[in-house]
SEBAVEX-724987 format. One record per residue: x negated, y, z negated of N, C-alpha, C in turn; residue in one letter. Coordinates in pm, whole numbers, plus 50000, padded with zeros to 5 digits. Layout:
<pts>
XYZXYZXYZa...
</pts>
This chain:
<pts>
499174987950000500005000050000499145012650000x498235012449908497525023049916496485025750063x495955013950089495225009650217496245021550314x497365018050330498055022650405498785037350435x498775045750280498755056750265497915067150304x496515058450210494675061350330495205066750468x495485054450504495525056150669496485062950758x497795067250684498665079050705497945089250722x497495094950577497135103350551495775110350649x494495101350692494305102050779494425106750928x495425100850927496125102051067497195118851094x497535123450973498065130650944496995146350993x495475140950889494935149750930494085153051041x494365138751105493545144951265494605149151347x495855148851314496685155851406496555171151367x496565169151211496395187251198495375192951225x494375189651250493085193451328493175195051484x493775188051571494215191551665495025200951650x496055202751620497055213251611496125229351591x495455228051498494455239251466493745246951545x492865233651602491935233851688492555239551858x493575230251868494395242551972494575256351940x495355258751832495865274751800494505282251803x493415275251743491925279351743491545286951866x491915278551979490935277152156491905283252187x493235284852168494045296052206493735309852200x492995314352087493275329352030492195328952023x490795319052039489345321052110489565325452254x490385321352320490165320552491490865338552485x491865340052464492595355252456491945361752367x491055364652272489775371652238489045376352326x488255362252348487255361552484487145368252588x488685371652629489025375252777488495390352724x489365393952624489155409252555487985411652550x487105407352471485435406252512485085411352617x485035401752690484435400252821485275413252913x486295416552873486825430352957486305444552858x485485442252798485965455652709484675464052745x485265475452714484655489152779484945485952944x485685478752993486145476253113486735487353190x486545496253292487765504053332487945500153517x489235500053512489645493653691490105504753786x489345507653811489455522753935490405521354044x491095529454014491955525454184492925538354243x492355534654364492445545154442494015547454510x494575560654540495935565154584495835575254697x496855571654783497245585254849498345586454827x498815598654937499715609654917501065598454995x500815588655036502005580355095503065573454983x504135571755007504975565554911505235548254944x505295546554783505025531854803505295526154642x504995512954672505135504554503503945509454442x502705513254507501655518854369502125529154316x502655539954374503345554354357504325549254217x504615539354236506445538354142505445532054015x504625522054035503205515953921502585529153847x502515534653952501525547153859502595552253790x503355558753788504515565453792504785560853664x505525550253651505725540553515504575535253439x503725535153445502605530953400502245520553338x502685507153447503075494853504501295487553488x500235493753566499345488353582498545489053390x498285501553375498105504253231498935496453138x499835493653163500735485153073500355467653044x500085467553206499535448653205498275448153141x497225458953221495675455053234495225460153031x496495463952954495595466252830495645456452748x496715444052820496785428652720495885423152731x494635426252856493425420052831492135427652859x492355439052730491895451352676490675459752837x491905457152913491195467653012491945479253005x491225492453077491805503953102491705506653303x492265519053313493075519553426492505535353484x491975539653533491365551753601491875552253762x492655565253788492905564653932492245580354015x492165576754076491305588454213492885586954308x492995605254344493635605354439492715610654572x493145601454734492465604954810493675612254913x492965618854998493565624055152494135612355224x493105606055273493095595455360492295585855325x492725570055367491975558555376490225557455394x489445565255481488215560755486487345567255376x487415580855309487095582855140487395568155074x488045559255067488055548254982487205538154997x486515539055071485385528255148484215535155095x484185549755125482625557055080482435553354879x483875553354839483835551954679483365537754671x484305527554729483715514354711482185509554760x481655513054830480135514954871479585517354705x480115528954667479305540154556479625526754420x480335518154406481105510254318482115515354262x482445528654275483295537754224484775535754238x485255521354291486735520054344486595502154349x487725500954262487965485454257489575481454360x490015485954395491395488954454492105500654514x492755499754616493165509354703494205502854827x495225514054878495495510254972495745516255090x495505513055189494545520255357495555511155470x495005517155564496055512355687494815507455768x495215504755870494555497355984492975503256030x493115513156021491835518256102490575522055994x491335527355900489965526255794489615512255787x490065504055760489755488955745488495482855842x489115484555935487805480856030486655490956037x486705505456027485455512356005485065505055911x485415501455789484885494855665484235489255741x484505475055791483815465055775482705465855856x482705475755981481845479856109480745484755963x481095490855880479765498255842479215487855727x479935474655713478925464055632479185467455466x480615473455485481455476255293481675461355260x481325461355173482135451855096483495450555015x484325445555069485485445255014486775434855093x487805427955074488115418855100490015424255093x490695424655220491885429155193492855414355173x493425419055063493965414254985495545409354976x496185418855035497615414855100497905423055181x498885421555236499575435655384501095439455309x500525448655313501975458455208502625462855340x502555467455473503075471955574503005468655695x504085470255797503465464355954503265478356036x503575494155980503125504556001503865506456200x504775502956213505625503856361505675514756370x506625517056276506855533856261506565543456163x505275538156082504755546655973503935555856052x503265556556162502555563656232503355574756337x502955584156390503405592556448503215601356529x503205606056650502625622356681503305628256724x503185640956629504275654956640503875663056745x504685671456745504845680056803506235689456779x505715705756755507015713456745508025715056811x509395716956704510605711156786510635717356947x509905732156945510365737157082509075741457122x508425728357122506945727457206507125725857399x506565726257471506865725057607506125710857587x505985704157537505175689957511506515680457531x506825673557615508105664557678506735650457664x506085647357722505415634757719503655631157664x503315621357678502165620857622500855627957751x501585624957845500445632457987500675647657928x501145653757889501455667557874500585674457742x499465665657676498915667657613497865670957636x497445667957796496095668457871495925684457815x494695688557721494045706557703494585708557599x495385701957534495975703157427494985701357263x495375710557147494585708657027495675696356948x494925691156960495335677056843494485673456670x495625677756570495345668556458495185662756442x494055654756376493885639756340493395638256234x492985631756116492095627555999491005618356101x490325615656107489085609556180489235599356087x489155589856165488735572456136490295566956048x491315573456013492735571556011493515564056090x494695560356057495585553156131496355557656242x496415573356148496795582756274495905586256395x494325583356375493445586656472493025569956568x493475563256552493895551756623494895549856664x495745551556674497785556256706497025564556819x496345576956779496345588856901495305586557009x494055574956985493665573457096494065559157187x494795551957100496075541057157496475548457269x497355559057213498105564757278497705567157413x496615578157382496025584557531495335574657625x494935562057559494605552657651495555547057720x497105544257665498235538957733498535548857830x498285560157818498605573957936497605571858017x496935567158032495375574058117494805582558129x494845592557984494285603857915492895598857802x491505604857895490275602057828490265609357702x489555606057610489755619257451489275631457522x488625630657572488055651657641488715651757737x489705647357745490655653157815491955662957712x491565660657603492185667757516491125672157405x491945682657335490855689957217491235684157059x490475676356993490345666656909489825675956787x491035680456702490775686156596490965679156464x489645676456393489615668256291489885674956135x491455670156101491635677955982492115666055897x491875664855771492755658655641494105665455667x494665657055585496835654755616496685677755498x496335676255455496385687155372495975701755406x495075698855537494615711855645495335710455751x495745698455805496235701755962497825703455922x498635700155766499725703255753500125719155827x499165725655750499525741455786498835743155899x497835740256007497575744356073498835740856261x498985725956153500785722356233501955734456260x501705739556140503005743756124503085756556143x501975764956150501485777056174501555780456363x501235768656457500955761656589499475766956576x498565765956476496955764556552496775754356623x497315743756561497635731756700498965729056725x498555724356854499955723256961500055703156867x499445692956886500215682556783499355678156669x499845665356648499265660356497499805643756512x498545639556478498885624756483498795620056306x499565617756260500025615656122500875603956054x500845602255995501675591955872502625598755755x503595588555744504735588255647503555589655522x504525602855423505585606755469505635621955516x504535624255605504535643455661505335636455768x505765622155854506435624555944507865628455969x508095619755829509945622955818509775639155735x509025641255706509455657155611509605668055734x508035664755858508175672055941509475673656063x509825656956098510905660656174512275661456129x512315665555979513945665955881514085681955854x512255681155829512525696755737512175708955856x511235704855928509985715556005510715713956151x512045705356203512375705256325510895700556408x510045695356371509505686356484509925673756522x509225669756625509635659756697508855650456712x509075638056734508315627356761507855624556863x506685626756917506365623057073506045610757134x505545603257024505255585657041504585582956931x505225569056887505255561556731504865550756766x504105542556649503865526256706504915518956772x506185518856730506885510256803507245511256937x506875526656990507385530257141506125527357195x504835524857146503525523757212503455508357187x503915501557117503885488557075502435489856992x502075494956921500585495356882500765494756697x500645481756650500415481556510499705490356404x500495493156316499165502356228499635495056095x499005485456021499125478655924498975480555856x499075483755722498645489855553498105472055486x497225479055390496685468155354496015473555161x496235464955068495795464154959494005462355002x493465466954938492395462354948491145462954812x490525449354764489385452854642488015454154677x486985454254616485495454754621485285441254579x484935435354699484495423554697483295420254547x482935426154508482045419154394482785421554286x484155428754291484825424454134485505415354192x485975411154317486975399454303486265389154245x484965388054266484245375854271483865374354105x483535390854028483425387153872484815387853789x485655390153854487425395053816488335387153876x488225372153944489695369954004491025372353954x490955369053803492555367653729492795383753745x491755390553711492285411453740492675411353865x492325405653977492765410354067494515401854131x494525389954057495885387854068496295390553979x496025397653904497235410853788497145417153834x496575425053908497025433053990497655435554112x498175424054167498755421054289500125414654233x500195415254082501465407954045502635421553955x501495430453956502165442953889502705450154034x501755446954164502545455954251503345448954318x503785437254310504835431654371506105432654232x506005434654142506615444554024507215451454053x506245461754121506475476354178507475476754302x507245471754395507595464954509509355458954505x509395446954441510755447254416511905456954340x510965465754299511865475954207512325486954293x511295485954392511605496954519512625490054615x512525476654615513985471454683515165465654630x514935470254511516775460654446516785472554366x516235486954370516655498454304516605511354376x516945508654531516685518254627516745531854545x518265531454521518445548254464517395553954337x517005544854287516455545354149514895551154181x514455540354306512925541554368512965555654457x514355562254534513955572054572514345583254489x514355587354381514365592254310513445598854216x512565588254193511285585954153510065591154225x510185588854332509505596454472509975610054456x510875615354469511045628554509511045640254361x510725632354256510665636054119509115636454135x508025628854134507105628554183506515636454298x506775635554401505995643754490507105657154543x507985659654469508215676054490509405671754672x509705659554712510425658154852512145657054858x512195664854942513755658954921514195647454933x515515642154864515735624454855516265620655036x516565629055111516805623855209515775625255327x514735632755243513345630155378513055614355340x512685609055170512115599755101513075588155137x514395592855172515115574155216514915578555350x514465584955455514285579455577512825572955599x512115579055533510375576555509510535561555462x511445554155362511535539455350512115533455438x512865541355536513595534055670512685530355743x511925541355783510665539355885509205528655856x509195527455694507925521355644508015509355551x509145500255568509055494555465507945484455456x508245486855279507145480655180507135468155172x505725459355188505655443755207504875443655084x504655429455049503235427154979503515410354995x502745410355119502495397755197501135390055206x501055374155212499635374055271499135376955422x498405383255461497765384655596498405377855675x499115377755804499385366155857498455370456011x498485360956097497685356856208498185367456338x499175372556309500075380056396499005394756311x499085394156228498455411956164496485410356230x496205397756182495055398456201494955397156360x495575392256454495485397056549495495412956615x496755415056585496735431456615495495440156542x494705438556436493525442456388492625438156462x492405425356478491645426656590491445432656725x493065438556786493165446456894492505459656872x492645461456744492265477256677490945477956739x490195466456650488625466756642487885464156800x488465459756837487995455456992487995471657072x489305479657058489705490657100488445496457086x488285501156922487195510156868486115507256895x485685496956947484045493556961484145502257075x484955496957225484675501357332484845515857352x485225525257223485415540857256484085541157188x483075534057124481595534157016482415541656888x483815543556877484215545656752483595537956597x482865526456667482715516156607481205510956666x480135512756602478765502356674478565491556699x479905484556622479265464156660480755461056651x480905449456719481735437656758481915435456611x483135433156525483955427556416484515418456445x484655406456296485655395456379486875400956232x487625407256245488385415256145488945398456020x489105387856085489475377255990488405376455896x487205382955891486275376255818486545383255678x487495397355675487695404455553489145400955500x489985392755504491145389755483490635378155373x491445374755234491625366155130492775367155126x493795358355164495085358755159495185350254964x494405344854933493955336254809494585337754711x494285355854694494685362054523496565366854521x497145371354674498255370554706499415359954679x498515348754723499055337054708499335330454561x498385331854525499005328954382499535339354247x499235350654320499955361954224501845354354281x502045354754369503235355954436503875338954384x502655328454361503345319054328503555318954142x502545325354068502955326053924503595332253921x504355341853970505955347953964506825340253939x506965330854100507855327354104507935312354016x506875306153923507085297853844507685305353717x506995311953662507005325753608509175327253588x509115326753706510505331753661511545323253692x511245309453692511415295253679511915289353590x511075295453464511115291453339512225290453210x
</pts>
């Protein structure tokens, strides 16, 4: 009898040693993580476009996740997409999100960084204006004309798309290189006759400013893709940060589609727009957060092929080589176990 109590008792306490020893390696491993993140801060970069990071920042969605595993949250606002490549070079930018044409300058200039999902298919996020009562009727009618552009932009790939589908050489027109924040007023003033631009100066300009649209990706058929994108050497010391962070903006993301009124609201509280420039700007751009598919990386590759042969670009890219569809994929599948449960 007693033999046998022994041996209960025993048994009793190597289970409670396991039991321990779990709760132990539990609240060692979630320490650890804290550790190993601390004095941590995750840089990430914004523009002036509306979107699920806009509604993240906004709520303070990303700061909210990244401090359960005692990181902090630092954001840079940029003009345009190719400033986010010069920061990530500098290490100065762990995240950002850019459209088509910065992307491949990236990779032409040997950045490191790895895009991460496709938030957009950019049909009609791209644009070129022109004032409502410009004598500008077609894209041949631009021949001598001063044109806006951000250089190395989505909009500055849209506009030499364009003039190549016309059979208009670039000096055949006058190529004025401004950020969205100089050529606004120089638009609107007519120092230039157009402006090749992105949502959302396109819907403000042709709602509020009576301009007009002269040709958009979808009338040129010419993709301009938005894309998440990290610095390849934190994905590689950070994977789980970087699918928390692809799981906060698909967060963001559905809140912008099962709370339309709520998400444009938020936008126009935020950036100072009226709510009916901000719901046509989501008509024209909607928000993905997809993995890469073969159809995007193709049309990127049309990009990059384009840009070499204008020397926009010095070397041949194979644009698949910067795509990790990886961290997408399973942000998007612990959701949906996630909310399984």
């Amino acid at each position: 009898m007693i033999k046998k109590l022994r041996g209960s008792i025993l048994i009793l306490t190597a289970i409670m040693i396991v039991i321990l020893t779990g709760c132990v390696s539990k609240t060692t491993t979630a320490n650890e993580k804290k550790g190993k993140n601390e004095n941590l801060t995750v840089n990430i970069g914004i523009q002036q476009s509306l979107g699920p990071l806009l509604i993240a920042k906004e709520k303070g969605w990303f700061e909210e996740e990244f401090a359960k595993v005692g990181v902090k949250v630092n954001w840079t606002v940029f003009q345009s997409g190719p400033p986010h490549f010069e920061a990530m070079a500098a290490n100065r930018l762990d995240f950002g999100a850019v459209g088509n044409s910065p992307v491949v300058a990236g990779q032409a200039a040997n950045i490191e960084f790895k895009e991460i999902a496709n938030v957009s298919d950019g049909l009609k996020g791209n644009a070129i204006l022109v004032p409502g009562n410009s004598p500008i009727q077609t894209l041949k009618d631009l021949k001598g004309k001063k044109i806006a552009v951000a250089k190395g932009s989505s909009g500055f790939n849209l506009l030499y798309r364009a003039l190549e589908k016309t059979g208009l050489k670039p000096n055949d027109v006058k190529i004025i290189q401004l950020q969205p924040d100089e050529a606004q007023p120089a638009f609107e003033t007519g120092a230039v006759d157009a402006w090749s631009i992105w949502e959302p100066f396109v819907s403000l300009q042709t709602l509020k400013k009576n301009a007009r649209v002269l040709a958009d990706g979808k009338s040129l058929n010419v993709y301009s893709p938005g894309f998440l994108i990290a610095r390849t050497e934190f994905t590689k010391e950070h994977p789980d940060l970087v699918v928390r962070f692809l799981k906060v903006f698909e967060k963001a993301h559905l809140f912008e589609k099962e709370n339309r009124n709520k998400a444009i609201q938020l936008y126009a509280d935020a950036k100072k727009i009226d709510k009916d420039v901000i719901s046509k700007v989501l008509e024209n751009n909607e928000s993905l957060n997809l993995p890469t598919s073969e159809e995007i990386i193709k049309a990127q590759q049309d990009t990059a092929d384009f840009q070499y042969s204008l020397k926009a670009i010095t070397k041949k890219i194979d644009t698949s080589k910067v795509v990790d569809n990886s961290y997408i994929k399973q942000a998007l599948q612990e959701l949906k176990e996630e909310q399984n449960k």
